[in-house]
PyMOL CGO cylinders between C-alpha atoms (Angstrom):
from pymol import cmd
from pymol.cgo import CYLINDER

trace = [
    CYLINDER, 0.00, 0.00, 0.00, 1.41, 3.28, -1.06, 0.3, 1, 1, 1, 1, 1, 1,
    CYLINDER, 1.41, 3.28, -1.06, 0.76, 6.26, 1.51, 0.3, 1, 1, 1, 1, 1, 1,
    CYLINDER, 0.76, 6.26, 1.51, 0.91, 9.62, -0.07, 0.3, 1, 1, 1, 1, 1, 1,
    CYLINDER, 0.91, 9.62, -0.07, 1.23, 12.82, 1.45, 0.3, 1, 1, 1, 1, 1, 1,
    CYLINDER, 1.23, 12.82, 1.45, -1.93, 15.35, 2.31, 0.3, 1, 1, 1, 1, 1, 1,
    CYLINDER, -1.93, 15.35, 2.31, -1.55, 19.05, 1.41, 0.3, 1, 1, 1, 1, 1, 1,
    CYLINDER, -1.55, 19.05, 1.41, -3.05, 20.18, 4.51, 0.3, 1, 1, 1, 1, 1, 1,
    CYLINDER, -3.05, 20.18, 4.51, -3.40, 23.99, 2.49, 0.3, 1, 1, 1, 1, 1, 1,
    CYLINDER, -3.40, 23.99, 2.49, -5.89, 23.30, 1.08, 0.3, 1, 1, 1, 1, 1, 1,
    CYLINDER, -5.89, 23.30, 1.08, -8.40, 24.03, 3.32, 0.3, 1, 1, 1, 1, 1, 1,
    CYLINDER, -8.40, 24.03, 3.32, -7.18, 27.80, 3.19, 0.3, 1, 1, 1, 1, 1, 1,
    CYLINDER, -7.18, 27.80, 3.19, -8.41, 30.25, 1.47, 0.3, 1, 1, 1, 1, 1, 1,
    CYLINDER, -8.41, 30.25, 1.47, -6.40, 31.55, -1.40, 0.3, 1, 1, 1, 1, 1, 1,
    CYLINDER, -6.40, 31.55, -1.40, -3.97, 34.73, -0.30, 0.3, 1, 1, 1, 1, 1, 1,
    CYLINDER, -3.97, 34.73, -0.30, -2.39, 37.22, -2.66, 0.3, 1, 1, 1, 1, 1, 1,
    CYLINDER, -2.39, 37.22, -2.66, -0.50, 40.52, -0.98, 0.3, 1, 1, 1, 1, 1, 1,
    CYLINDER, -0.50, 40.52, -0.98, -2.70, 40.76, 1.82, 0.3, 1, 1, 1, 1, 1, 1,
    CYLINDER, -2.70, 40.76, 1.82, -5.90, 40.02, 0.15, 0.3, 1, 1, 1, 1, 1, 1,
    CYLINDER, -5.90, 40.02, 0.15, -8.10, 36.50, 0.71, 0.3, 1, 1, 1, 1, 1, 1,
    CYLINDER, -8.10, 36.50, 0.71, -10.42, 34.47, -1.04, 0.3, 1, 1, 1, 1, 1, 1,
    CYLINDER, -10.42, 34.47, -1.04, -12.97, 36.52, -2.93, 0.3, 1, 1, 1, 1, 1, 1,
    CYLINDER, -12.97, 36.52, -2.93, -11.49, 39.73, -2.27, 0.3, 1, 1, 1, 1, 1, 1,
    CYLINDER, -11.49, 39.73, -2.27, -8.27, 39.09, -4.54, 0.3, 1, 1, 1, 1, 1, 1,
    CYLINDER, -8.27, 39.09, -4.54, -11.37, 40.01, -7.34, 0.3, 1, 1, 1, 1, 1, 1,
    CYLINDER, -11.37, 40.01, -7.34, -12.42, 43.04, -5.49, 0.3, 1, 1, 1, 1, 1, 1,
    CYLINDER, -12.42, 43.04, -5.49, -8.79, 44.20, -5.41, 0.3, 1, 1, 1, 1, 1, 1,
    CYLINDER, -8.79, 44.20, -5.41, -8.50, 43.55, -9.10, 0.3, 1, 1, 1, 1, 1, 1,
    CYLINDER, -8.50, 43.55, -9.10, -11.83, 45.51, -9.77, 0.3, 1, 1, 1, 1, 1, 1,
    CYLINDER, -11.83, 45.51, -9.77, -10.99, 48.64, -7.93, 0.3, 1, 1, 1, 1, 1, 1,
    CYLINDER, -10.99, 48.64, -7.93, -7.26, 48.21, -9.89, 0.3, 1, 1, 1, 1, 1, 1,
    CYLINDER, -7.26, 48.21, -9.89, -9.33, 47.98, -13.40, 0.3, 1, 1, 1, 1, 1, 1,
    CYLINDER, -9.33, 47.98, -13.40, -12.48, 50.23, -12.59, 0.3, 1, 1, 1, 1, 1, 1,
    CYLINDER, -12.48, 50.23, -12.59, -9.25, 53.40, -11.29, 0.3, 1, 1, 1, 1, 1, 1,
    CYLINDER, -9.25, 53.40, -11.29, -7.49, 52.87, -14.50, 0.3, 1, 1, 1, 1, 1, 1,
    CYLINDER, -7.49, 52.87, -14.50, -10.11, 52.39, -16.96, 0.3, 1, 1, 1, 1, 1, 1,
    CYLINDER, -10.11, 52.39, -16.96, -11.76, 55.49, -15.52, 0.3, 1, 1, 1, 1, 1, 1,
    CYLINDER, -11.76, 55.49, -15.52, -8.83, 57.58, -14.72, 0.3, 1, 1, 1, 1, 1, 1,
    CYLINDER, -8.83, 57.58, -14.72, -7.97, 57.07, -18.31, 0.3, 1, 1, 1, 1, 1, 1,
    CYLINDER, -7.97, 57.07, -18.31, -11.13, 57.95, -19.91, 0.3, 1, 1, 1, 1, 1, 1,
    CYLINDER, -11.13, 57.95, -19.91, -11.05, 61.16, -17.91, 0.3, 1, 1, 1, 1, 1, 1,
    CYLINDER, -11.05, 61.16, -17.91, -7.61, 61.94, -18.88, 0.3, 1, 1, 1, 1, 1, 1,
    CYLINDER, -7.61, 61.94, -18.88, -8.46, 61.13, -22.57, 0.3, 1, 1, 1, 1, 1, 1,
    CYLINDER, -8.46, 61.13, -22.57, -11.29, 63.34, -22.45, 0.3, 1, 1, 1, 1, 1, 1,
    CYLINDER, -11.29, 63.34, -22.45, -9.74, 66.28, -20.43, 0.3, 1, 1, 1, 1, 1, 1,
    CYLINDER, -9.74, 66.28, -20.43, -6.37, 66.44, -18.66, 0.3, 1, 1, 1, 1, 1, 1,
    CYLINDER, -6.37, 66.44, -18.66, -4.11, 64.48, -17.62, 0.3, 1, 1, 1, 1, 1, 1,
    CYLINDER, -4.11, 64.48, -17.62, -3.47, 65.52, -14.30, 0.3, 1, 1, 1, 1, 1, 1,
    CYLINDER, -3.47, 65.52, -14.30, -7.22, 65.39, -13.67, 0.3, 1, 1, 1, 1, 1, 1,
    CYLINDER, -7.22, 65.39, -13.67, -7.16, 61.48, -14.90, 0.3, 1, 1, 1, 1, 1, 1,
    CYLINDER, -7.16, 61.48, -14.90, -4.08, 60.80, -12.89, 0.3, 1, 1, 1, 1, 1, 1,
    CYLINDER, -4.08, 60.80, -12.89, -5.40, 62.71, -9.60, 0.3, 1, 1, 1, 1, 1, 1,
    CYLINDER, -5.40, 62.71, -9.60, -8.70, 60.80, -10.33, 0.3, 1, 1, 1, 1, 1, 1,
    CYLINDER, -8.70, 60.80, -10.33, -7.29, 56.96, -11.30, 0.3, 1, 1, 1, 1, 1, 1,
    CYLINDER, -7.29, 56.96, -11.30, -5.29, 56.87, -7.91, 0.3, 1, 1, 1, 1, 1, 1,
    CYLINDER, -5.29, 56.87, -7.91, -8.02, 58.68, -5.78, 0.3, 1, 1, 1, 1, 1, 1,
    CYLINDER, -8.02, 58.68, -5.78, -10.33, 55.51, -7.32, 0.3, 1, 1, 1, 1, 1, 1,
    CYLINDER, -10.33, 55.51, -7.32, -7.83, 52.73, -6.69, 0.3, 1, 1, 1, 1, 1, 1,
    CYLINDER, -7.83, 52.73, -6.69, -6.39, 54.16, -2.72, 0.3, 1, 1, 1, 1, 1, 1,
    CYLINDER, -6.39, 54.16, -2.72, -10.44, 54.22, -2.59, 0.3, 1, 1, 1, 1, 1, 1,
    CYLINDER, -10.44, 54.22, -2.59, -11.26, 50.93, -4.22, 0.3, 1, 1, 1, 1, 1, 1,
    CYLINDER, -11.26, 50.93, -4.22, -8.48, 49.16, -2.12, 0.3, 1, 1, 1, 1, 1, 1,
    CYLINDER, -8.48, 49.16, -2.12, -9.05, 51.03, 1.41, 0.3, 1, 1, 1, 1, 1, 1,
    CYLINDER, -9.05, 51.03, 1.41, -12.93, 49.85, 1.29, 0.3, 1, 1, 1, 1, 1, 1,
    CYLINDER, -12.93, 49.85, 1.29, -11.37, 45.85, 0.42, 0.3, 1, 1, 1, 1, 1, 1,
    CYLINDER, -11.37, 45.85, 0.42, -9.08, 45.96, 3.33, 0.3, 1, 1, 1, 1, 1, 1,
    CYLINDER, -9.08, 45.96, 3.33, -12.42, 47.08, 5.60, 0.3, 1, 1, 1, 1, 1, 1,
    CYLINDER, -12.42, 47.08, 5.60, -14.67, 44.40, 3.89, 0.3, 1, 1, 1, 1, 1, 1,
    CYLINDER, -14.67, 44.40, 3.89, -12.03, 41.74, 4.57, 0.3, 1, 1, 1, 1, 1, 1,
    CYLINDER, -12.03, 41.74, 4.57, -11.47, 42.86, 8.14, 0.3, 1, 1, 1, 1, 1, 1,
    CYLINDER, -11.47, 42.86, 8.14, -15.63, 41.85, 8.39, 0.3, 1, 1, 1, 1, 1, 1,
    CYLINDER, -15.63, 41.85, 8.39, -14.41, 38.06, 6.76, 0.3, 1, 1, 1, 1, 1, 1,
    CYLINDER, -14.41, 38.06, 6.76, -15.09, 35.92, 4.12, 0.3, 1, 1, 1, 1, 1, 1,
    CYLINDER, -15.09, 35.92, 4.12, -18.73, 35.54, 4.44, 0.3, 1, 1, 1, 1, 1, 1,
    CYLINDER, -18.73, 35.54, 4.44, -21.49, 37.82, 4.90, 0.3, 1, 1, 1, 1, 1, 1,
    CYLINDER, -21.49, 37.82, 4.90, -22.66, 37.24, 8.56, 0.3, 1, 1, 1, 1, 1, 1,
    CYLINDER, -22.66, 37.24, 8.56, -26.29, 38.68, 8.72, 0.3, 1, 1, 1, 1, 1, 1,
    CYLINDER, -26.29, 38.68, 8.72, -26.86, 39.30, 12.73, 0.3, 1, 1, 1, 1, 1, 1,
    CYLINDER, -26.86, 39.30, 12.73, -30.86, 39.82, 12.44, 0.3, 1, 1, 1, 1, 1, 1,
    CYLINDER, -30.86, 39.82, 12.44, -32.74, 40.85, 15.73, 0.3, 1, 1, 1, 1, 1, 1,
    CYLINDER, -32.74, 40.85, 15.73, -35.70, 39.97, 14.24, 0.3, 1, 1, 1, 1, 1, 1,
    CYLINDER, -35.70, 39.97, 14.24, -38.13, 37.15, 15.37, 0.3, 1, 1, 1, 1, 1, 1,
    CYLINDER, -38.13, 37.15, 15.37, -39.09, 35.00, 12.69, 0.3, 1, 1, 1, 1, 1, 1,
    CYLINDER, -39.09, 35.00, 12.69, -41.92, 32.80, 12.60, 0.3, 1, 1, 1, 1, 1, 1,
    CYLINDER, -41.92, 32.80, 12.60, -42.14, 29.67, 10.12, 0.3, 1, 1, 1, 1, 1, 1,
    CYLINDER, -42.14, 29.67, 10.12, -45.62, 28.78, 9.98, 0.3, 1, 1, 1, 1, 1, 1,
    CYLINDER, -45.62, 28.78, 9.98, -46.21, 24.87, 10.02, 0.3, 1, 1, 1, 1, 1, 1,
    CYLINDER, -46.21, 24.87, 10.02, -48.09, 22.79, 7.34, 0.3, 1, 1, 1, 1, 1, 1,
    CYLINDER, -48.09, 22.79, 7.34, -49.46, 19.79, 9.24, 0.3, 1, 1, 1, 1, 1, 1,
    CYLINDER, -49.46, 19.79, 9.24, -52.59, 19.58, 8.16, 0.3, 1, 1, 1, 1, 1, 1,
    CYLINDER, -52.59, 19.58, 8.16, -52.96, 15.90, 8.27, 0.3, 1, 1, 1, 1, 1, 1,
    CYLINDER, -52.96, 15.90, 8.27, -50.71, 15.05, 10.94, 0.3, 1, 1, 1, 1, 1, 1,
    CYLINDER, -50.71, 15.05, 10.94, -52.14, 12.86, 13.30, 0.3, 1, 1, 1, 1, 1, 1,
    CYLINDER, -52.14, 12.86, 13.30, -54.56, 11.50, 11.32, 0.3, 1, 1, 1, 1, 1, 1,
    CYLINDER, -54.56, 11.50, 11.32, -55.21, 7.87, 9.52, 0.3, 1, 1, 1, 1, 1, 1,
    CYLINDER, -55.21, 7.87, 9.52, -55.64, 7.66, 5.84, 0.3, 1, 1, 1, 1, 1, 1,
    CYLINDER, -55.64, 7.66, 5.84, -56.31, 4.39, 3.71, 0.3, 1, 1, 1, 1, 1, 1,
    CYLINDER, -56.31, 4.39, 3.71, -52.58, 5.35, 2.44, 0.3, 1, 1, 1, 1, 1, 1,
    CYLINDER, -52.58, 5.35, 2.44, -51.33, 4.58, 5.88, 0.3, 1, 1, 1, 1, 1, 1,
    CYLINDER, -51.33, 4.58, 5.88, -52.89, 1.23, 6.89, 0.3, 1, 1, 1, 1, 1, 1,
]
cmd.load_cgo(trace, "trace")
């Protein structure tokens, strides 16, 4: 019997720089939606404006990852709410040809 070795990783989530999991995208985004915009603007009027405007988008796009990560990977609704699930029983209890 051969015995092979278990990656143990790979119940982590993926990391890149900092970022985990789903927010590697989100970091990407921000990178894409800052240049693609910052460049449109710049295209369309100055330079500067596009370069002030394409980091102001990414420092923005990347501080608001870093405070959605801090939260974790999955959305943790805390409801105070009382929620009532009706029940469906209407034949409960009771003997039908089907059950004899």
């Amino acid at each position: 019997m051969r015995r092979y070795a278990i990656y143990k990783g790979l119940e982590r989530p993926l990391v890149y720089r900092g970022f985990k999991g789903k927010f590697i995208g989100w970091g990407i985004g921000s990178l894409v939606i800052g240049l693609v915009g910052g460049g449109l603007l710049g295209a369309l009027s100055s330079m500067y404006l596009g370069a002030v405007v394409t980091l102001a988008i990414i420092a923005g796009g990347l501080t608001f990852t870093f405070q959605r990560q801090k939260g974790g990977l999955h959305v943790k609704m805390r409801s105070t709410a009382l929620f009532v699930h009706q029940a469906k029983l209407k034949h409960y209890g009771k003997t039908t040809s089907r059950n004899l």
